[in-house]
VOGU-3710 file (C-alpha; in Angstrom, 3 decimals, decimal comma):
1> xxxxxxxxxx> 0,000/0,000/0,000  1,636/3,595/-0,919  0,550/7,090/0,332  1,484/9,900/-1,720  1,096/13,836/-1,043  2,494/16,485/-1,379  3,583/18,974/1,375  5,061/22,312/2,394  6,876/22,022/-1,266  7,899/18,090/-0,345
11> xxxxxxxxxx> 6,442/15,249/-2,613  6,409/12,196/-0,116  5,698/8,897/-0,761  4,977/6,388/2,442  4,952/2,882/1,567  2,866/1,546/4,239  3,522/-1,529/4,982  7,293/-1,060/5,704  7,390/2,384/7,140  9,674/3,357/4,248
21> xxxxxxxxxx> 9,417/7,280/3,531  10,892/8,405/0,722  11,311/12,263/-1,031  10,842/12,425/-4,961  10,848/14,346/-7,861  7,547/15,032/-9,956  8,681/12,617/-12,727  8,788/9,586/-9,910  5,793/10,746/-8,251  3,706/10,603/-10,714
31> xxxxxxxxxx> 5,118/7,128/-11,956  4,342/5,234/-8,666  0,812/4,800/-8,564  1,006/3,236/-11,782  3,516/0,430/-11,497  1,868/0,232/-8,253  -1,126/-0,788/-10,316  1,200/-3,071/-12,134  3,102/-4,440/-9,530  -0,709/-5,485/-8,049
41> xxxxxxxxxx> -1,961/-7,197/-11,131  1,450/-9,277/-10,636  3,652/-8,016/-13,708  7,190/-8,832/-12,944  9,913/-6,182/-13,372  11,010/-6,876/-16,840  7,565/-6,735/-17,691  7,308/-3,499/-16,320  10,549/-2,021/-17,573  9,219/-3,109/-20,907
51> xxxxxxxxxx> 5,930/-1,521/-20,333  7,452/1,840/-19,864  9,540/1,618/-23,340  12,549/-0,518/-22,499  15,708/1,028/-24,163  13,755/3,626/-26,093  12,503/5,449/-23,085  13,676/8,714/-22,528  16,851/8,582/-20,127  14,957/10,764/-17,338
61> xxxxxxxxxx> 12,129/8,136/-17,154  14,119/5,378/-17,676  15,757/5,890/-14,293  12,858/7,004/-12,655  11,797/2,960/-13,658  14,973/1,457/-12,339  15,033/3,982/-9,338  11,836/2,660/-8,611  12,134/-0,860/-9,052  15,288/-0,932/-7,038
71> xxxxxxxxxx> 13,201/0,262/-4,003  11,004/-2,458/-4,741  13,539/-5,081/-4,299  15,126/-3,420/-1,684  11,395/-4,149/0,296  10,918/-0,092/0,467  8,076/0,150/-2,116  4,983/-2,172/-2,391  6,438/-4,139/0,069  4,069/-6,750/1,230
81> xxxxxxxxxx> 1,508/-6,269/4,565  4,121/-8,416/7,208  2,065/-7,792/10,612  -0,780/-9,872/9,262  1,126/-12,670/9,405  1,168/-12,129/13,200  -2,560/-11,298/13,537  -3,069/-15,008/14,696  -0,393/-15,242/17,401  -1,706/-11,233/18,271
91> xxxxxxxxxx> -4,830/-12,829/18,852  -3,648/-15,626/21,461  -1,625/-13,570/22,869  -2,075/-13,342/27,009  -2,011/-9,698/28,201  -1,081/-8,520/31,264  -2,050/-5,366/33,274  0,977/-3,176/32,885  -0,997/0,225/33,116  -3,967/1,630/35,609
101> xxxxxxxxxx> -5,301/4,830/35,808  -6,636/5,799/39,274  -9,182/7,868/39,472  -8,445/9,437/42,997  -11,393/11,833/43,083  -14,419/11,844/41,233  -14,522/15,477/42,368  -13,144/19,126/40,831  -12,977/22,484/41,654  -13,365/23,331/37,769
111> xxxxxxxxxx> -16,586/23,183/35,525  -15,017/22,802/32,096  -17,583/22,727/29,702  -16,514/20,093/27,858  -15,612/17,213/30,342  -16,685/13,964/29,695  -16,360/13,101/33,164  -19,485/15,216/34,123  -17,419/18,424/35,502  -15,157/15,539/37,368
121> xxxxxxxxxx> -18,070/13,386/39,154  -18,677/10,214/36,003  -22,480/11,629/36,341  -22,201/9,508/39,427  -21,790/10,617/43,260  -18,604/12,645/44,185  -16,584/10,750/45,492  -12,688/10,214/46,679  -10,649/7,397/47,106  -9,276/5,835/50,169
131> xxxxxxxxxx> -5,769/4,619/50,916  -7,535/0,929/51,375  -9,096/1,091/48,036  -5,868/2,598/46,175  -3,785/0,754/48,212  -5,637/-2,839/47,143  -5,594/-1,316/43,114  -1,613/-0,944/43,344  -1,660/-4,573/45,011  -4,021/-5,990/41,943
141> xxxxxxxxxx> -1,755/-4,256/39,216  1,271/-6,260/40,727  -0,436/-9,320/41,316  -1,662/-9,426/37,398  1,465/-7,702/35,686  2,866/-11,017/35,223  7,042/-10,615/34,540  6,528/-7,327/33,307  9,149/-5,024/35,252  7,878/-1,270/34,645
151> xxxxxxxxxx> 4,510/-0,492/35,575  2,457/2,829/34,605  0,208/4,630/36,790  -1,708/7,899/36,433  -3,635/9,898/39,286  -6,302/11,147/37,984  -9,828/12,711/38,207  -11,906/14,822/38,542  -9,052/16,983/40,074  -6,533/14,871/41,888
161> xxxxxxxxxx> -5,085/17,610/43,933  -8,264/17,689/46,164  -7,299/13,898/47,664  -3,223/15,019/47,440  -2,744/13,330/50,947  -3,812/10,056/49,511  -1,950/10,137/46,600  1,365/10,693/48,857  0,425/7,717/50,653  -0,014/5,769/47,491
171> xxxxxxxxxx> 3,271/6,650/45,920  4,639/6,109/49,182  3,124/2,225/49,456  3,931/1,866/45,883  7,611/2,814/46,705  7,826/0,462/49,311  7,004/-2,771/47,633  9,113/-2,297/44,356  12,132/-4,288/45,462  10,044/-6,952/46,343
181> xxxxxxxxxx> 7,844/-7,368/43,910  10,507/-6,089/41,235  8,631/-3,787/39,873  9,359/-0,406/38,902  5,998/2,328/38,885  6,183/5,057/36,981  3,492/7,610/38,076  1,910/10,612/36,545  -0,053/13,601/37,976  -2,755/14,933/35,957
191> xxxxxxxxxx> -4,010/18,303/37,183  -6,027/21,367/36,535  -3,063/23,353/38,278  -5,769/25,169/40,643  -4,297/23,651/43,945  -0,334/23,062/42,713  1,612/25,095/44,947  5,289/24,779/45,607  5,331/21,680/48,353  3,210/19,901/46,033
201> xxxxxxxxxx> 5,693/20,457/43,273  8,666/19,609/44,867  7,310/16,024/45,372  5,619/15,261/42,274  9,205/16,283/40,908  10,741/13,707/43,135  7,940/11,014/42,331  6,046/11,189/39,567  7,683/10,561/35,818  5,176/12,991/34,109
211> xxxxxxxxxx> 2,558/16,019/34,408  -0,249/16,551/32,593  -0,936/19,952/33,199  -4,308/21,152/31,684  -4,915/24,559/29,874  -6,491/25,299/26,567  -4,289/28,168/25,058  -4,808/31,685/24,869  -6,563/33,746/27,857  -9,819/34,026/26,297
221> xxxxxxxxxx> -10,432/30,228/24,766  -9,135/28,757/28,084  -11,238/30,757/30,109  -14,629/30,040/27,973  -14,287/26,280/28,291  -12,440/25,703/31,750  -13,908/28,594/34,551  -14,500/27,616/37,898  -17,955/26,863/38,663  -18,527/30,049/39,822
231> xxxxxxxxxx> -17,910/31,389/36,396  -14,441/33,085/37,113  -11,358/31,921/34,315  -8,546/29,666/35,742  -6,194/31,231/33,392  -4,759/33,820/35,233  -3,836/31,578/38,219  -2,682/28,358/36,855  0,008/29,736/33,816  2,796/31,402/36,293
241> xxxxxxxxxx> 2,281/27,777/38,080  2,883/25,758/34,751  5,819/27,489/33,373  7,258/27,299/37,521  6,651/23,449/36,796  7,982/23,187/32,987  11,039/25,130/34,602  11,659/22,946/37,617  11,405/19,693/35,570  13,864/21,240/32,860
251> xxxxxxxxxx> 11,220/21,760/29,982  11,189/17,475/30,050  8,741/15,089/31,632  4,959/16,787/31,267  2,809/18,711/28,955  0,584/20,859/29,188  -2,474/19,909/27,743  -5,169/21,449/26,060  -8,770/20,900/23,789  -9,758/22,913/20,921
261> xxxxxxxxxx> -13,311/22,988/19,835  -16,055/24,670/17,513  -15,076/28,206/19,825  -11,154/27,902/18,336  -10,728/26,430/14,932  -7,626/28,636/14,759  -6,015/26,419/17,315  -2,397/26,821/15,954  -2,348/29,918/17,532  -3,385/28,152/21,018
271> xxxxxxxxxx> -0,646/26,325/20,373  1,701/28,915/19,055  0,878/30,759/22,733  1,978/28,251/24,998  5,034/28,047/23,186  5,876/31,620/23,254  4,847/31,303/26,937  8,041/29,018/26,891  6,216/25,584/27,255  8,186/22,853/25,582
281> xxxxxxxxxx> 5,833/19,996/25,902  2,627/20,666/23,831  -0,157/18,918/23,096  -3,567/20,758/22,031  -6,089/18,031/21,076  -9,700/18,123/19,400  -12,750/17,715/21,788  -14,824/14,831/21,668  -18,456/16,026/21,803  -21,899/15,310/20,245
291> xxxxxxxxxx> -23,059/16,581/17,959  -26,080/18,882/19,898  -23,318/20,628/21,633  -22,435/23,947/20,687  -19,353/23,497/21,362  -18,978/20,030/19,061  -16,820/20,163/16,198  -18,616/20,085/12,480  -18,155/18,774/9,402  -17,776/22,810/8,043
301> xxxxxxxxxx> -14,577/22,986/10,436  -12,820/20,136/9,014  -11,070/22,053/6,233  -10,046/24,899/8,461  -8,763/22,350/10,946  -6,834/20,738/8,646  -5,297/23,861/7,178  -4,304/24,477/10,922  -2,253/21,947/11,665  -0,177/22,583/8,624
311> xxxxxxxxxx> -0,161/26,582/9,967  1,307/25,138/12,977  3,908/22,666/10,842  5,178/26,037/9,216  5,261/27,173/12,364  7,548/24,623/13,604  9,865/24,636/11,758  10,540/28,288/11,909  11,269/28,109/15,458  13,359/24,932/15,060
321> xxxxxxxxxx> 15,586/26,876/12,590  15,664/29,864/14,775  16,596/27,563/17,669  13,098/27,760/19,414  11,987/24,574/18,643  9,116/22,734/21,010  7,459/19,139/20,862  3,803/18,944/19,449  2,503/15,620/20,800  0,737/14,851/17,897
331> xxxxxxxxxx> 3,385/15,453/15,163  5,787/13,012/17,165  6,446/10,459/15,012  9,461/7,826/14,931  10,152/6,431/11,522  13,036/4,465/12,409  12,149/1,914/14,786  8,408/2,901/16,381  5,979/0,967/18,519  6,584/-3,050/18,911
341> xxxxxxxxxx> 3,854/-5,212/16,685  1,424/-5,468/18,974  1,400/-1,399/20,072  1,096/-1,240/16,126  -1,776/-3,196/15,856  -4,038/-2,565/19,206  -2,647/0,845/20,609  -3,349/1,589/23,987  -4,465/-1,822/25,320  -7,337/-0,765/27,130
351> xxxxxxxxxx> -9,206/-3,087/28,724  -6,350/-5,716/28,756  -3,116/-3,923/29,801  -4,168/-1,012/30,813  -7,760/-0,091/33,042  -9,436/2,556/35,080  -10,148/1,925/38,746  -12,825/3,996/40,364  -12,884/5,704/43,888  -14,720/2,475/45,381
361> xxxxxxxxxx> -12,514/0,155/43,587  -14,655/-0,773/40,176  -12,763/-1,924/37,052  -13,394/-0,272/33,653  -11,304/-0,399/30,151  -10,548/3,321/30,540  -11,630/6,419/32,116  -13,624/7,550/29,303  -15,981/4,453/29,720  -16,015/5,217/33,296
371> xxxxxxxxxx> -20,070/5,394/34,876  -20,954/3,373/31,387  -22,873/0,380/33,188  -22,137/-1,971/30,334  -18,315/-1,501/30,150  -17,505/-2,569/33,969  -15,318/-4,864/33,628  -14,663/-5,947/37,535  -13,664/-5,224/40,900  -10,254/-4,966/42,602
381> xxxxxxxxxx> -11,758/-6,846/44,904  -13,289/-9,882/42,280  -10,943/-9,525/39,592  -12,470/-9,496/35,946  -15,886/-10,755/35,548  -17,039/-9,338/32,510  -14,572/-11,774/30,500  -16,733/-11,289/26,998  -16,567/-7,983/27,249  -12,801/-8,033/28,073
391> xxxxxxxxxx> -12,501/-10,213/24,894  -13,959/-7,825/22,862  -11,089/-5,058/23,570  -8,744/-8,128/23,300  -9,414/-8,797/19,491  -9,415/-4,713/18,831  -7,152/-4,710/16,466  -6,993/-2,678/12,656  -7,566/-5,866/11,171  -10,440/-6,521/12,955
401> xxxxxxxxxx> -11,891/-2,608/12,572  -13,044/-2,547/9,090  -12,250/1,049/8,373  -8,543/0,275/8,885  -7,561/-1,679/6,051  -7,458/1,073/3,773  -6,301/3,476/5,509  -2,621/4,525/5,350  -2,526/5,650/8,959  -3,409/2,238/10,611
411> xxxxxxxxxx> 0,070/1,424/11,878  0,630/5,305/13,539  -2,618/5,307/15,596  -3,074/1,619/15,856  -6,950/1,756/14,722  -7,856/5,339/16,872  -9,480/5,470/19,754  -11,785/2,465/21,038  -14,056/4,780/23,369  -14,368/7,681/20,509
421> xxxxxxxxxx> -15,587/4,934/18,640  -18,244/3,589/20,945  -19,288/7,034/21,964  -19,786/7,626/17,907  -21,123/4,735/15,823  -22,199/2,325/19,716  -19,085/-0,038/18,842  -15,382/-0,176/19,820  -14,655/-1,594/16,237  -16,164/1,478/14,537
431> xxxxxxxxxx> -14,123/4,239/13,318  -14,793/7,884/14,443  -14,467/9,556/10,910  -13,902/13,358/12,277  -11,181/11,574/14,470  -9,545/9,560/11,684  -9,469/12,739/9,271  -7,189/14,691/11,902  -5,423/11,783/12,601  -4,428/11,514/9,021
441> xxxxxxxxxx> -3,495/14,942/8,596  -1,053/14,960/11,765  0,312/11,938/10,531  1,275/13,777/7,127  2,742/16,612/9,129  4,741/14,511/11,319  6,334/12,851/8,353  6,898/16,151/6,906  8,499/18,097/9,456  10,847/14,484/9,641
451> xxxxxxx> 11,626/15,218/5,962  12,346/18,968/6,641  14,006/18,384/9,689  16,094/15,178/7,670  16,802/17,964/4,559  18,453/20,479/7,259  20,979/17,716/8,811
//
C-alpha cells in the first residue's frame, strides 16, 4: 500500500507496509501509482521495464523505472503487509495489566464545559478514594502484571489535587514494595493546576515521571471552556504555576495539555501561545463532543482544521531553525524503529493492559468508559468478571476494525481510539471519521516536518 502527497513544497511517498518514507521528484511521483497498479496485477519487473519503453525510453524516465524498481527489491516500495502474518499469534496472545489509571477523586474544583467526566463526578456521586481502596488497586496491578518489570500509573480525576494526601500515601506504598515485587511504577499527575503550589511540586518532581498539566491556550479560549464553577477563568492563576513546573522539571517530563473545539478552529495559535509562553511539551487536542453541543466540532470545520495543523507545521519549523523549537505531541512520530507489533496493531491496550479503577474500587477499560454500566469490567476486589466484554477489547485490532484496512494511517494510531468509537457509531470496532481525518493529517505533518528536519541535517 503507498501514500502519496504532497507537502510544504515536499512530494512524499509512504509505503505503508514497511514504514519506508521516501522524497521524490515530480517525474517519480507521478510514476508510482502506476507500477503500483502493475506491480498489483502481478507483472514482474522486466515486464514493467518493458511496459514503460525498455531502451527507447527517454533517459529521465528510464531511471525514474529502475530507481523505482530498485526500491522495490530493496522491500521499500509495495512491500508486502508483514504484521498480518502475526494477527493469529496477536490474537492468542495473554495480556497482562501493565498500566492503571486511578481515578483518585471523582470530584473538581473546575466546571469545564466540555468534560466527559461530568465536571469531574462520572455523572455519578462525588466521590474520593481511600488509601484501602488505592492501596488494594496498586496490590491488583502487581499481582496481574505477570514478569513485566515497569509499571504505569496515572492519578487522575476529577481533580486529583483535592485527595493530594492520599496520593502521597499511594506513591509512598507503591515505593515500598518495588524491590520486592521487582517492579518499577512510573506515576503521573494529571491536574487542573488550581491547587499546585510549591510543596506539592517539589514532590511530584521527586515522584512522579510525568505532568499533565491542563490549559487550553490563549486567555480568552481557556477561560470560555475551563472557569470555575462560579464562572471566574482559571487562566490567570494556573500559567505562572505551569511554566514554575515546565522550569523545575527542565522543559522534560509533562505537557501541558489542552482541547480545541467549535469556539477555536484557529487552534495553531493556542498552540503557538503556549510556546511563546516558553512551554516545551505541547499537546492541544480536538474535543470529543456530540453533535447537539455547541461546542462540538462540524463537518464545516474540518477544512479549516486541517489547514491548521499545517499553519502550525510552518510554524515549527521556523522556530526549530531559529533555535526555538518545542514538541507537538501529535506530530511526534518515529520512523526508524516505532511501537513493537502489537502497540502497532491494538494501541493503547485498554481493557487488557491497561484499566481505570474507580474511587470504590470498580474496574473499567478506561476512564472515558467510566459510569458506562455496560463496560464494567470488575472489581479490585473480584478480579475481571465481565470476561466477553474483556474479549472484545482483546481482538481490537486494525484488522479486525473494518475502516482500517485502507487506511494509510493504521500502523501510527493503531486503529484510533476504542471509546471515541463507541461514543460515535455504539461499537469499539467502529471508526470515528472526524477523528480519523485529523489523525491523518497529523500523521502527514509529522512525516513532513521528519523530511524537513532530515533535509536540514
Amino acid at each position: 500500500m503507498i501514500h502519496e502527497y504532497k507537502s510544504h513544497g515536499y512530494n512524499i511517498v509512504l509505503d505503508v507496509n514497511s514504514g519506508s518514507v521516501h522524497v521524490v521528484d515530480d517525474l517519480v511521483y507521478d510514476m508510482i501509482p502506476e507500477i503500483e497498479k502493475d506491480v498489483e496485477e502481478g507483472m514482474s519487473d522486466d515486464e514493467i521495464a518493458v511496459k514503460y519503453g525498455g531502451s527507447l525510453m527517454d533517459t529521465d524516465r528510464k531511471e525514474a523505472v529502475e530507481e523505482i524498481l530498485t526500491l522495490k527489491e530493496q522491500g521499500m516500495l509495495f512491500s508486502k503487509d508483514e504484521y498480518i502474518d502475526s494477527i493469529d499469534k496477536f490474537m492468542n496472545r495473554e495480556t497482562v495489566v501493565k498500566a492503571m489509571c486511578l481515578h483518585i477523586a471523582h470530584a473538581c474544583n473546575l466546571g469545564c464545559k466540555y468534560c466527559f467526566a461530568g465536571k469531574g463526578e462520572y455523572n455519578g456521586p462525588c466521590a474520593v478514594m481511600s488509601y484501602e481502596v488505592g492501596k488494594q488497586a496498586l496490590d491488583y496491578l502487581v499481582e496481574h502484571s505477570g514478569s513485566r518489570h515497569n509499571l504505569e500509573v496515572d492519578f487522575f480525576g476529577g481533580e486529583p489535587l483535592l485527595n493530594w494526601d492520599v496520593v502521597k500515601q499511594l506513591v509512598a506504598y507503591g515505593r515500598s514494595i518495588e524491590k520486592e515485587k521487582d517492579k518499577k511504577f512510573r506515576f503521573t499527575l494529571t491536574t487542573n493546576g488550581t491547587l499546585l503550589n510549591d510543596d506539592i511540586l517539589e514532590f511530584a518532581n521527586k515522584e512522579m515521571s510525568n505532568l499533565v498539566l491542563s490549559i487550553d491556550g490563549r486567555k480568552e479560549v481557556n477561560d470560555r471552556m475551563r472557569p470555575y464553577r462560579g464562572g471566574q477563568g482559571s487562566y490567570d492563576e494556573i500559567v505562572p504555576k505551569y511554566i514554575k513546573a515546565a522550569e523545575s522539571r527542565g522543559q522534560t517530563n509533562y505537557y501541558v495539555r489542552g482541547t480545541y473545539t467549535h469556539f477555536n478552529t484557529d487552534f495553531a495559535k493556542d498552540v503557538m501561545h503556549l510556546a511563546d509562553l516558553g512551554f516545551k511539551q505541547i499537546s492541544v487536542e480536538p474535543v470529543v463532543a456530540p453533535a447537539t453541543e455547541d461546542y462540538a466540532l462540524t463537518a464545516e470545520d474540518i477544512p479549516v482544521l486541517l489547514e491548521q495543523y499545517d499553519i502550525l507545521a510552518d510554524d515549527m519549523i521556523k522556530r526549530r531553525r531559529e533555535g526555538n523549537a518545542f514538541n507537538f505531541f501529535h506530530f511526534m512520530i518515529d520512523l526508524e524503529g516505532g511501537p513493537c507489533v502489537y502497540k502497532r496493531l491494538s494501541g493503547c491496550g485498554a481493557g487488557c493492559e491497561y484499566v481505570s479503577v474507580t474511587p470504590w474500587g470498580d474496574i473499567y477499560p478506561c476512564h472515558q468508559f467510566v459510569g458506562q454500566d455496560d463496560y464494567k469490567l470488575g472489581s479490585i476486589y473480584e478480579g475481571i468478571k465481565n470476561t466477553a466484554l474483556q474479549k472484545k477489547f482483546h481482538d481490537c485490532n486494525v484488522y479486525s476494525k473494518p475502516d482500517c484496512s485502507k487506511c494509510f494511517a493504521r500502523y501510527y494510531c493503531s486503529g484510533g481510539c476504542m471509546a471515541n468509537s463507541q461514543h460515535f457509531t455504539g461499537d469499539i470496532y467502529g471508526a470515528y471519521e472526524v477523528g480519523c481525518e485529523l489523525q491523518r493529517k497529523r500523521v502527514e505533518c509529522a512525516i513532513m516536518l521528519k523530511v524537513a528536519a532530515a533535509e536540514e541535517e
